[in-house]
C-alpha positions in Angstrom: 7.0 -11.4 11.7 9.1 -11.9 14.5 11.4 -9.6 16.0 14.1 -10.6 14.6 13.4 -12.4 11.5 15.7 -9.7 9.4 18.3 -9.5 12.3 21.4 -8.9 9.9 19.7 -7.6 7.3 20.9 -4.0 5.9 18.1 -1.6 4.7 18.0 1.8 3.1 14.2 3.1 3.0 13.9 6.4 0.6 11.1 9.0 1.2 11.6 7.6 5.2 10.7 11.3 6.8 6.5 10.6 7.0 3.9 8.4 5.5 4.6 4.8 4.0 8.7 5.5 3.9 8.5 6.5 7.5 6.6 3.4 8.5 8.5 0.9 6.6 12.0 2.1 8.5 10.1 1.6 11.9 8.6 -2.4 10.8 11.7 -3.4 8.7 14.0 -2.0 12.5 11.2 -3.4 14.4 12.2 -7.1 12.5 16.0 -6.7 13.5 17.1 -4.6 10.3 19.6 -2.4 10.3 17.6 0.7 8.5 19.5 3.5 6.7 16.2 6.1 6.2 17.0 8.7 3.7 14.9 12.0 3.1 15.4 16.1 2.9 13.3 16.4 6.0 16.2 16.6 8.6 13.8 17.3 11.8 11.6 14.8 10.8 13.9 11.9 10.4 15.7 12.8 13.9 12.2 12.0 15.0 12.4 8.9 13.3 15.8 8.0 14.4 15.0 8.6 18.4 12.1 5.6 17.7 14.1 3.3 17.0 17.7 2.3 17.6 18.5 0.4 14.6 17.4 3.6 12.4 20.2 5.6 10.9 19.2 8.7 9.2 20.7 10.7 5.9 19.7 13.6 4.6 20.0 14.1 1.2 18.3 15.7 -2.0 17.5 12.0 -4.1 16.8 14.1 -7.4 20.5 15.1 -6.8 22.4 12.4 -8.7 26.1 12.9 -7.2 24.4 13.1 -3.9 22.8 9.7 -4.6 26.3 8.0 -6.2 28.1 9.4 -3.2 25.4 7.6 -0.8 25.2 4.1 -2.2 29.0 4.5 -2.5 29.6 4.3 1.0 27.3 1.5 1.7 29.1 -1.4 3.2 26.1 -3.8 2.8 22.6 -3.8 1.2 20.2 -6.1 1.5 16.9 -4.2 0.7 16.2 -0.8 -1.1 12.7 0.5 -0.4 11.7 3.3 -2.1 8.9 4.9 -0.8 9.7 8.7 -1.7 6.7 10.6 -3.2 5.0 13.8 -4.3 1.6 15.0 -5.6 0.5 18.7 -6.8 -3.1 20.3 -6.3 -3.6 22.2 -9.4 -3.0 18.5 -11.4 -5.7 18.2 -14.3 -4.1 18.4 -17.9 -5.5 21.9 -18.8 -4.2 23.5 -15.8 -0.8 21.3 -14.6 2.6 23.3 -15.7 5.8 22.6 -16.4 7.3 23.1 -13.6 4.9 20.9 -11.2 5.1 17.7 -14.3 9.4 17.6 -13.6 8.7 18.3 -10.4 6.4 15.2 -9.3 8.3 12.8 -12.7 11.9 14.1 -10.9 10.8 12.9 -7.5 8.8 10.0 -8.0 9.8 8.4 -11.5 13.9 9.7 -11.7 15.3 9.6 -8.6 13.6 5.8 -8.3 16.3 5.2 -11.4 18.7 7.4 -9.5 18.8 5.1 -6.4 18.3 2.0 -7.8 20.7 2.2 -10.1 23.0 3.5 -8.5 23.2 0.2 -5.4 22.7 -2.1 -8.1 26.4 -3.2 -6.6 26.0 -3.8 -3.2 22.3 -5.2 -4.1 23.6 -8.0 -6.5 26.7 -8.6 -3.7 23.8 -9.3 -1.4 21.2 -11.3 -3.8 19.3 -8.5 -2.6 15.8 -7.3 -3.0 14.1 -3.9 -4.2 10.7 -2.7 -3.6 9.4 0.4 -5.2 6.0 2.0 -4.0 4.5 2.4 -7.0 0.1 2.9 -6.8 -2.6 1.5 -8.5 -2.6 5.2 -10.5 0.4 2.9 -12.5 -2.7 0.4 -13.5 -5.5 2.5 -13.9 -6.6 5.9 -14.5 -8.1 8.1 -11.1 -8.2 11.7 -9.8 -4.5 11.9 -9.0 -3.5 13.9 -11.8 -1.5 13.2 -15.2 2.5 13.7 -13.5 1.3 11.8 -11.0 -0.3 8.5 -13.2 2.6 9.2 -15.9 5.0 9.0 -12.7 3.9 6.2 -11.3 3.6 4.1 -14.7 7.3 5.2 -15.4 8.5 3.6 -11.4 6.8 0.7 -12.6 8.0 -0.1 -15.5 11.6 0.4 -14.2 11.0 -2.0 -11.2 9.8 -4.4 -14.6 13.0 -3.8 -15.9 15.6 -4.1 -13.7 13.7 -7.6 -12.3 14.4 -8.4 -16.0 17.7 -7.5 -16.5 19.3 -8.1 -13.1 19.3 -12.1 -12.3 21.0 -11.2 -8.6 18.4 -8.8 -8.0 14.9 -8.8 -6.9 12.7 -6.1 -7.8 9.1 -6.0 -6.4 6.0 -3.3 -7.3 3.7 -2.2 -4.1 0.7 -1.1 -5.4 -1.4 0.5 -2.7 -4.9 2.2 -3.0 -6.0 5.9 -1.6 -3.4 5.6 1.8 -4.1 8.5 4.3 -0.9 10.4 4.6 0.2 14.0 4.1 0.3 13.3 0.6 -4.1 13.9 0.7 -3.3 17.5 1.8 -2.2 18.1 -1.8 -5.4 17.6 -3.5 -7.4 20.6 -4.3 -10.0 19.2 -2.3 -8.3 16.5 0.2 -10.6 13.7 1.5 -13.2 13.6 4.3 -12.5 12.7 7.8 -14.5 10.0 7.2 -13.2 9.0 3.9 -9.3 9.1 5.9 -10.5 6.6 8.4 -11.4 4.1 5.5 -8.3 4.7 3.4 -5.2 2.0 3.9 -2.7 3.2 6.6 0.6 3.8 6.0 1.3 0.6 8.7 -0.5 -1.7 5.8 1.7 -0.7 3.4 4.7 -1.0 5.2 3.4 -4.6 6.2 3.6 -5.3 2.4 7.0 -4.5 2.0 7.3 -6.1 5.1 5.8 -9.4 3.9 8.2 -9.2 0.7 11.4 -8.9 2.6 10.3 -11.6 4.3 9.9 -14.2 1.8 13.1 -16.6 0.6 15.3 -15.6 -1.8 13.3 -18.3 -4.5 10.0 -16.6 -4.6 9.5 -13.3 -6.3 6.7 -11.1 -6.6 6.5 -8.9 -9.4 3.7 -6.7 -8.2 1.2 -6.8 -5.1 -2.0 -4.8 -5.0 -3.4 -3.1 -1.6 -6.7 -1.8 -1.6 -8.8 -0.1 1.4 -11.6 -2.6 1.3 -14.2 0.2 1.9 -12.7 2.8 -0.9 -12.1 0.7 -4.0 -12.1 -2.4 -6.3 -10.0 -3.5 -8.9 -10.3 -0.6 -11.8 -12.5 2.1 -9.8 -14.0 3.5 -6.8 
């Protein structure tokens, strides 16, 4: 994409502190967006910010629903809504996963995805505008990332489904990446290899799938798109 193929473009990326959120603020400003990156991490998105000039940073809770209203209600423009925000637990297996860790990983990556979207669903249909959620091929098929994570994942799914449905102004895509090596592995009981890392899909590759959606004209829609480290896995498996 050229550098300024979205020159005029306004952005908000959610979960933009590290890993796919992070690199999806950098291509989407690197392509002549103007990128709003939201996250708690306040250090790590004044990182971001000093990478880029077209990178504005918030922080903000986005399980905190007033906090959310308050932030889309001050949006002037919105062209494209990213949201890339996710967590993972270690101890994850049904017979061992509480309470506390299933809200915590549905509230982060399943409600505050309704929490956002719906709350720019204005300036998104002003705009004709587009939405991508990151959602993971845990949405499609069962893995090793846990029940809250799998249940979270199908839930962020099926609301991208459902506001493409219901919302004619409104574009809603589904990225569905494989195992992507980000802080997110540290969570696992037992995170991956050095080797296996190296083989797993960047968080550049995913971010060049968003970037490829935001790219295409305002007639084609994409409901979902599947990413897949070509070493790691096939459709269904390992």
């Amino acid at each position: 994409m050229s550098p300024d193929e979205l020159a005029g473009r306004a952005a908000l990326v959610a979960g933009a502190s590290s890993g796919v959120g992070r690199a999806t603020a950098l291509a989407l400003a690197r392509a002549g967006a103007d990128v709003l990156a939201v996250a708690r991490r306040e250090p790590l998105l004044q990182e971001l910010a000093a990478e880029h000039e077209a990178v504005r940073t918030v922080s903000l809770d986005l399980t905190d629903a007033d906090a959310v209203r308050e932030l889309a209600a001050g949006l002037d423009r919105l062209d494209l809504l990213v949201y890339a925000a996710g967590v993972n637990v270690p101890r994850r297996a049904v017979r061992e996963l509480s309470l506390d860790d299933w809200r915590h990983v549905l509230d982060v990556n399943a409600t505050a995805a309704f929490l956002l979207v719906q709350a720019c669903l204005p300036p998104l249909r002003a705009a004709a505008g587009l939405v991508v959620v990151v959602a993971s091929v845990s949405s499609r098929w069962p893995d090793a990332s846990g029940a809250a994570y799998q249940a979270s994942k199908r839930a962020v799914l099926g609301l991208a489904h459902a506001v493409a449905r219901e919302e004619r102004d409104v574009r809603v895509s589904a990225v569905l990446p494989g195992l992507v090596d980000t802080a997110l592995l540290d969570a696992r009981l037992q995170p991956p290899s050095p080797d296996e890392r190296a083989q797993a899909l960047q968080p550049e590759d995913v971010a060049a799938a968003c970037l490829f959606l935001a790219g295409l004209d305002p007639r084609a829609f994409v409901p979902e798109l599947v990413i897949l480290p070509t070493a790691l896995q096939r459709i269904g498996g390992t």
